[in-house]
C-alpha positions as CSV (number, residue, x, y, z in Angstrom):
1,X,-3.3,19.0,-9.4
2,X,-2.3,22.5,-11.1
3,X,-4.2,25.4,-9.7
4,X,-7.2,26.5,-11.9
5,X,-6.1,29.9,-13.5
6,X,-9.8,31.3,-13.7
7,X,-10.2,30.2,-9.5
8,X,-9.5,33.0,-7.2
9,X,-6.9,32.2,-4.5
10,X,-10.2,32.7,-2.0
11,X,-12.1,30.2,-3.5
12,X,-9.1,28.1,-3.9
13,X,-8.5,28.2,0.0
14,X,-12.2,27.1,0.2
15,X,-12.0,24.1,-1.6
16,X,-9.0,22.6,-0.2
17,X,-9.9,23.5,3.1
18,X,-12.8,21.3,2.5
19,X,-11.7,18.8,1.0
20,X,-12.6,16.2,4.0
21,X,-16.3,16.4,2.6
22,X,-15.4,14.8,-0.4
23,X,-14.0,12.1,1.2
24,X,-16.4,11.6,3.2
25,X,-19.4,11.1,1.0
26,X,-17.3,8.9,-1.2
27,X,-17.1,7.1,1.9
28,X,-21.0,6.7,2.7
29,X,-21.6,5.9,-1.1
30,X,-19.1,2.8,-0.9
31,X,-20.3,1.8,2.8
32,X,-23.6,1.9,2.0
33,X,-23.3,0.1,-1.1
34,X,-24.9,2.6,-3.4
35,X,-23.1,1.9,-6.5
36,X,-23.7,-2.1,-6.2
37,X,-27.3,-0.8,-6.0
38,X,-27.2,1.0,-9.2
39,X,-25.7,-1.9,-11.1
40,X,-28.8,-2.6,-12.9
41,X,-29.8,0.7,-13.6
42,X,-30.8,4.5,-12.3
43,X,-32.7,4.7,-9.3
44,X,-34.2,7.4,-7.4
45,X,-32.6,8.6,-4.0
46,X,-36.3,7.3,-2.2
47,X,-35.2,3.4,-3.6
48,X,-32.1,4.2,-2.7
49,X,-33.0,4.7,0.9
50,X,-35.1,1.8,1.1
51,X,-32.6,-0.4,0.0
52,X,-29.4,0.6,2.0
53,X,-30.9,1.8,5.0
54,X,-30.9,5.6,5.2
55,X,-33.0,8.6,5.4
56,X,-34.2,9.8,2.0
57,X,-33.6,13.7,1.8
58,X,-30.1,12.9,3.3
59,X,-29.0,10.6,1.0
60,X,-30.2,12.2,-1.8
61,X,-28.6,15.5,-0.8
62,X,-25.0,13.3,-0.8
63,X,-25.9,11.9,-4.0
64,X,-26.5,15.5,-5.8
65,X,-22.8,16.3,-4.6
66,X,-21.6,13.1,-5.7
67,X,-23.2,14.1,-9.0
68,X,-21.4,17.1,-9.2
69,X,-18.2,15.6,-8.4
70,X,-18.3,13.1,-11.2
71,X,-18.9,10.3,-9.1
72,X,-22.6,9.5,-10.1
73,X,-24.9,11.0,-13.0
74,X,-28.6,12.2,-12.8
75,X,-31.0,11.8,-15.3
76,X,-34.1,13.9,-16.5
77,X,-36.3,12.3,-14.1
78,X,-34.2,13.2,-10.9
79,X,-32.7,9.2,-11.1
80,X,-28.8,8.4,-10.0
81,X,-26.8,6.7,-12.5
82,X,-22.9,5.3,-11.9
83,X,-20.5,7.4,-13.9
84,X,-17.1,6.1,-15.0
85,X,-15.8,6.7,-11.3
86,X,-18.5,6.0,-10.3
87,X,-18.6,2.1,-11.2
88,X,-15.1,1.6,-9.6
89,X,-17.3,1.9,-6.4
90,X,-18.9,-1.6,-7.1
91,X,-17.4,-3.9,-5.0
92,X,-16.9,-7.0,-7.2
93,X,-16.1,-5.4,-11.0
94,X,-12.6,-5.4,-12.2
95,X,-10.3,-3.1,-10.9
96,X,-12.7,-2.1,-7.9
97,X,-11.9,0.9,-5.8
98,X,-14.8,0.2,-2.8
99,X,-12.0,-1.4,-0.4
100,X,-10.0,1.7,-0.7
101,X,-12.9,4.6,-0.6
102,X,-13.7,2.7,2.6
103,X,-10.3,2.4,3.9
104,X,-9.5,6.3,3.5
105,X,-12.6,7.0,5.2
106,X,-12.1,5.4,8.1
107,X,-9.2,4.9,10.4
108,X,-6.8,7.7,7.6
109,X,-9.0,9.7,7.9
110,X,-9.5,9.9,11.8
111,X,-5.5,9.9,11.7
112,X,-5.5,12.9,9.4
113,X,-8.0,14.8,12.2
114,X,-5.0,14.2,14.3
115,X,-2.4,16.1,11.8
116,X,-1.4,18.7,14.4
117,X,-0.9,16.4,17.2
118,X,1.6,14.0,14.5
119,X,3.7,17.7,13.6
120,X,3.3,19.5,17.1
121,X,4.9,15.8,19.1
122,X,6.5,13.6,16.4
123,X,4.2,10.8,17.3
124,X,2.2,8.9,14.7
125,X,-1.5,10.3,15.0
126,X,-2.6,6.4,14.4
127,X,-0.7,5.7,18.0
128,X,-2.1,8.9,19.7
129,X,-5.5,8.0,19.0
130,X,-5.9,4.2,19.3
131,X,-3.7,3.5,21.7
132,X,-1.7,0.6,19.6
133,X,0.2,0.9,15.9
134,X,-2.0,0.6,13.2
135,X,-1.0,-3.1,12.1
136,X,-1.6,-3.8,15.7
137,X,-5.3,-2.8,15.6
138,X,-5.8,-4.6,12.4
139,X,-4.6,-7.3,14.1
140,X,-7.3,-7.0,16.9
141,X,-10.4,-6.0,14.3
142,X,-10.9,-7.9,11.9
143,X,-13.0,-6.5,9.4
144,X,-10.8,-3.5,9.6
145,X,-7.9,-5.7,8.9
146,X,-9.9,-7.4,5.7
147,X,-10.7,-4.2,3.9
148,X,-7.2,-3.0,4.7
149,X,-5.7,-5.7,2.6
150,X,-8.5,-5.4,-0.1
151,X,-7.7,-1.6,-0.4
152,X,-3.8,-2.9,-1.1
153,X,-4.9,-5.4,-3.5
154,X,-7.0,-3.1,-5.4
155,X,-3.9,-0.6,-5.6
156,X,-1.3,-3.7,-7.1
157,X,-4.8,-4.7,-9.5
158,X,-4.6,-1.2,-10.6
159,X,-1.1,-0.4,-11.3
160,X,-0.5,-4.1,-12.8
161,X,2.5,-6.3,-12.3
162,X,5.3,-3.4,-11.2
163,X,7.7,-6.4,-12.1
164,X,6.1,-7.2,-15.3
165,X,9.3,-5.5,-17.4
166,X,11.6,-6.8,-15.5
167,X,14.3,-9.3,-16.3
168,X,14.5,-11.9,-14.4
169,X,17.5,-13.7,-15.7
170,X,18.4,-16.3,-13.7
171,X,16.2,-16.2,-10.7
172,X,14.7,-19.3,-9.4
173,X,13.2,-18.6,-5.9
174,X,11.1,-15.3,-5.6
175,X,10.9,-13.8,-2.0
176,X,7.7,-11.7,-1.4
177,X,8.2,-9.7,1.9
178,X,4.9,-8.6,3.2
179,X,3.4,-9.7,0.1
180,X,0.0,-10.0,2.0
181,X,-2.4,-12.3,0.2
182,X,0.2,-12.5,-2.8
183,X,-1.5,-10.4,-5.7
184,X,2.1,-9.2,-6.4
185,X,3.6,-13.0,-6.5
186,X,0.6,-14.4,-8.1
187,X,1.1,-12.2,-11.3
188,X,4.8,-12.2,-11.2
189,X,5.0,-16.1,-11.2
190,X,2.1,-16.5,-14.1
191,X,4.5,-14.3,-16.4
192,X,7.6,-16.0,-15.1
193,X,6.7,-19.9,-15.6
194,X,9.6,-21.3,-14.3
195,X,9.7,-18.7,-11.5
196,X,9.2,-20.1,-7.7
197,X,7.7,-18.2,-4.7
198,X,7.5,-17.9,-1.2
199,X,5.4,-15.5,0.3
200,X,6.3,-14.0,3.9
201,X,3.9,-12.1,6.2
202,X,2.0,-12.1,9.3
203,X,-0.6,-15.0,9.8
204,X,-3.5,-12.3,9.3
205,X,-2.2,-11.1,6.3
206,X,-1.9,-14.7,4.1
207,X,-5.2,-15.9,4.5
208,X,-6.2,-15.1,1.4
209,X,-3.0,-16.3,-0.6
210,X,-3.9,-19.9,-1.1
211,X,-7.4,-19.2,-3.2
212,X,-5.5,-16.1,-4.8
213,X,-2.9,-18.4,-5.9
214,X,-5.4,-21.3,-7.2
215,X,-7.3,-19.0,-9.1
216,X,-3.5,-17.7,-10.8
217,X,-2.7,-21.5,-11.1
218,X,0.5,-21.3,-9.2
219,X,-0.8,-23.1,-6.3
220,X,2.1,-25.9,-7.3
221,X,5.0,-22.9,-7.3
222,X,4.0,-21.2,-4.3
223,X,5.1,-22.0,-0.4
224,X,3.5,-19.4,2.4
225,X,5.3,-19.1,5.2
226,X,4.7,-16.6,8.5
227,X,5.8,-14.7,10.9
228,X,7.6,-10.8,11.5
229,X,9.6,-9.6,9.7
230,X,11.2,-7.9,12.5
231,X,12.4,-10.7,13.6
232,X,13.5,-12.7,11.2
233,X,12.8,-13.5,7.0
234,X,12.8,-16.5,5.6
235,X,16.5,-17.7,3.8
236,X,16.4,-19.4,0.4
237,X,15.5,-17.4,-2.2
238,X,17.6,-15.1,-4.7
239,X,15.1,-12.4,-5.3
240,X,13.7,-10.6,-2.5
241,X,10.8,-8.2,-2.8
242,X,9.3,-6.1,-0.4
243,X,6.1,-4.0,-2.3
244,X,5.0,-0.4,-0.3
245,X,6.6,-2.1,2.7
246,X,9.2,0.5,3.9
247,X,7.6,3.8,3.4
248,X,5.6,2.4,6.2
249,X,8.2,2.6,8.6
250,X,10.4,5.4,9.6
251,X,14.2,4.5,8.6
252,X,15.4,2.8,11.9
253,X,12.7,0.3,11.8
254,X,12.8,0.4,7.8
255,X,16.6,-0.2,8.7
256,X,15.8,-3.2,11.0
257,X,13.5,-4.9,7.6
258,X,16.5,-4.6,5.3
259,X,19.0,-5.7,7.6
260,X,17.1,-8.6,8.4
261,X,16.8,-9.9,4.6
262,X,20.5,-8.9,4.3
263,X,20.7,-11.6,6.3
264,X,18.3,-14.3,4.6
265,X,20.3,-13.1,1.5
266,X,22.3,-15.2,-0.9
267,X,25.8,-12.7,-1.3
268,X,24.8,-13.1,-5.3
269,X,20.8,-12.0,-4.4
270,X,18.4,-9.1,-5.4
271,X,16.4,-6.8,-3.8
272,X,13.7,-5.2,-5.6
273,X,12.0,-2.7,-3.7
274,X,8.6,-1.0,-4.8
275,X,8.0,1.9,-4.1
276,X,7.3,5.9,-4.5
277,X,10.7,8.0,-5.2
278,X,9.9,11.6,-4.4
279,X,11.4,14.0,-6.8
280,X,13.8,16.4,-6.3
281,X,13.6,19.8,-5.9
282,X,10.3,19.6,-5.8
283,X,7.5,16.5,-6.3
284,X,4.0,16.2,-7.2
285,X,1.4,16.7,-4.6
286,X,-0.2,13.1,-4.5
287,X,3.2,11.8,-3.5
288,X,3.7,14.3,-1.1
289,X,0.1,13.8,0.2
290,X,0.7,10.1,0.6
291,X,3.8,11.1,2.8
292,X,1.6,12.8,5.0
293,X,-0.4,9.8,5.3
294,X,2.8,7.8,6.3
295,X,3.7,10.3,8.5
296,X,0.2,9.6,10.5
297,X,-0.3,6.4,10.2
298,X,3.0,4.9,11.1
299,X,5.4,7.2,11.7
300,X,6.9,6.2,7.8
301,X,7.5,8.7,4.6
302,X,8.5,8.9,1.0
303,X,11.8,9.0,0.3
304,X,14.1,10.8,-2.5
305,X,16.9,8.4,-4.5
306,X,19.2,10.3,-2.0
307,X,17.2,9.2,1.1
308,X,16.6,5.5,-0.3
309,X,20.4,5.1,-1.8
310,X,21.2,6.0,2.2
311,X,18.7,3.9,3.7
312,X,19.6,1.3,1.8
313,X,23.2,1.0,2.5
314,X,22.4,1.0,6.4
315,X,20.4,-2.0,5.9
316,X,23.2,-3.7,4.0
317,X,22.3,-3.0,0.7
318,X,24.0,-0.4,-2.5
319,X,21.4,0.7,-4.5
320,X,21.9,-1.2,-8.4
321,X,19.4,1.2,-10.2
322,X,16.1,2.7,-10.1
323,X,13.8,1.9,-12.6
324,X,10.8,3.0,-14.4
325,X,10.0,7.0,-15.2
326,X,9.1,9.3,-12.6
327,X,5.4,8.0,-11.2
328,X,3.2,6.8,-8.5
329,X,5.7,3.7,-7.7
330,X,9.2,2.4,-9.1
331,X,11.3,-0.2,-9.3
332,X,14.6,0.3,-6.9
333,X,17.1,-2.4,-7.5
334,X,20.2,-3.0,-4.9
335,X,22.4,-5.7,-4.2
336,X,24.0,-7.0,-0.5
337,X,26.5,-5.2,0.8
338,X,29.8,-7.9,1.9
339,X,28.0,-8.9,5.6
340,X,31.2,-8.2,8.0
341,X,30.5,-4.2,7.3
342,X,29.2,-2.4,10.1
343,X,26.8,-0.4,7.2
344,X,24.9,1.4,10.0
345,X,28.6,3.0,10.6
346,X,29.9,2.3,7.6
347,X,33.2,0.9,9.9
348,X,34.2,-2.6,9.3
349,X,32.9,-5.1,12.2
350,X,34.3,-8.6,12.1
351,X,31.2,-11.2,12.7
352,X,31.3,-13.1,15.9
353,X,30.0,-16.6,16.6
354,X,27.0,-15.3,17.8
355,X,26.1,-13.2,15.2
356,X,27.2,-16.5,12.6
357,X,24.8,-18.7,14.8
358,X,21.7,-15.8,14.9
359,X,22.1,-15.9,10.8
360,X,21.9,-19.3,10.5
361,X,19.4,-19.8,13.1
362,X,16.7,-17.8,10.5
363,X,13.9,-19.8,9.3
364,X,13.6,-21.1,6.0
């Protein structure tokens, strides 16, 4: 966001040093339930309370800064109202943000607390302060886990189909890489009818593909498979996808993804990667915010074309074309690398019987 021109630099500092109280009363109003509440109508901050379970004058005192935020309205009779933003907080409308408000205000946002820690050590602040990675807690809690993967449906709902332009020419077997509970597949395969899937993740992460994909009607096109991608990805297919995957990950464990569908790969494949390209000298601060949150969460970042054409090319991979304008997420085509090159070194590395027998030992 530009600097206001009639804000002094004083109150300037103010406001984004603050900034964590924002997020955290968008983050009682969607836990609560608030906006769900005000469905029907305006309500006063003393039904409010009744209904959700708080104290009166404190919830009303959130409310009034939610009003001046934009977030809810107020009426002449002291009564809360949903604005615009404010109905994205309901937790069943189209296009609903309440996964995500909750999300950010609760395990990012203890990360973030941890910013020095992440800068001062080089440690992810998730690590430092739960003891485990992040997608090894959510594997452990369970409602954490569920409005994690709401939160990232809510962000693919938002931004529609990033492969909805695309030309599929003569694909037949579409890949989805840590598609989670296959939002991203679903809508691909409804535009592209004679499109097939298979979606790949951990056995968490899928349990919601089946009804997503019944209620798409590609139930009869779609095969889930799981497992780690760390390990191993499913062969088979000749478009592979991986959506907000890899900016997770710092690059030798980005490196170890790509080099592992390298592998699954057809030598006549795709890859289609989704995700942020940072500009260059200089990007917009919600990119470089949501590097930050990378950088605390898993140890991951957003990368420039440099970083991702480099990245890429370790992993087996030359970077075809990046598509789409400059934005919140792009389209980053690449194609396999011939597999006897040592990419990490860029020397040439003949393969070995072993390495011929790990490839062919992937499932799928």
């Amino acid at each position: 966001m530009a600097p206001d021109p009639e804000e002094s630099p004083r109150a300037a500092l103010h406001r984004l040093s603050g900034g964590y109280r924002t997020t955290q009363a968008v983050y009682v109003m969607a836990r609560l339930g608030v906006a769900d509440r005000l469905a029907s109508g305006p309500k006063d901050a003393l039904t409010l309370a009744r209904e959700v379970g708080a104290d009166p004058d404190r919830l009303h005192r959130v409310l009034r800064m939610l009003v001046s935020l934009g977030v809810l309205t107020m009426d002449e009779l002291g009564r809360f109202g949903l604005s615009d933003v404010g109905e994205l907080l309901r937790s069943e409308v189209r296009g609903s943000m309440f996964a995500f408000a909750i999300f950010q205000g609760e395990e990012p946002y203890r990360a973030f607390g941890e910013l020095l820690h992440t800068v001062q050590k080089g440690e992810a602040a998730f690590d430092h302060i739960y003891g485990t990675g992040h997608f090894e807690y959510l594997a452990q809690h369970p409602e954490a886990r569920s409005t994690f993967h709401r939160a990232m449906a809510s962000t693919i709902a938002s931004m529609g189909s990033p492969l909805r332009g695309y030309e599929m020419g003569g694909h037949k077997v579409m890949v989805d890489v840590g598609g989670g509970n296959g939002e991203l597949l679903s809508e691909t395969l409804r535009s592209h009818p004679s499109l097939r899937g298979l979606l790949f993740d951990l056995p968490e992460a899928v349990k919601g593909a089946q009804a997503c994909f019944s209620e798409a009607g590609v139930a009869d096109r779609c095969e889930v498979r799981t497992g780690s991608a760390f390990e191993s990805v499913p062969a088979g297919g000749d478009l592979y996808v991986m959506s907000r995957v890899l900016h997770d990950w710092p690059d030798e464990r980005a490196r170890l993804l790509l080099t592992n569908c390298h592998r699954a790969m057809k030598p006549d494949g795709t890859l289609l990667l989704i995700e942020s390209v940072l500009p260059e000298p200089r990007a917009p601060a919600p990119l470089l915010s949501r590097d930050l949150m990378m950088m605390v969460m898993n140890g991951g970042r957003e990368r420039t074309e440099r970083e991702w054409r480099s990245l890429l090319e370790s992993g087996g991979f030359a970077l075809s074309r990046v598509h789409g304008a400059d934005g919140t997420f792009r389209l980053i085509e690449a194609s396999p690398l011939p597999p006897h090159v040592d990419h990490a070194s860029g020397a040439g590395a003949p393969e070995t019987d072993a390495s011929a027998g790990r490839r062919r030992s992937h499932p799928g």
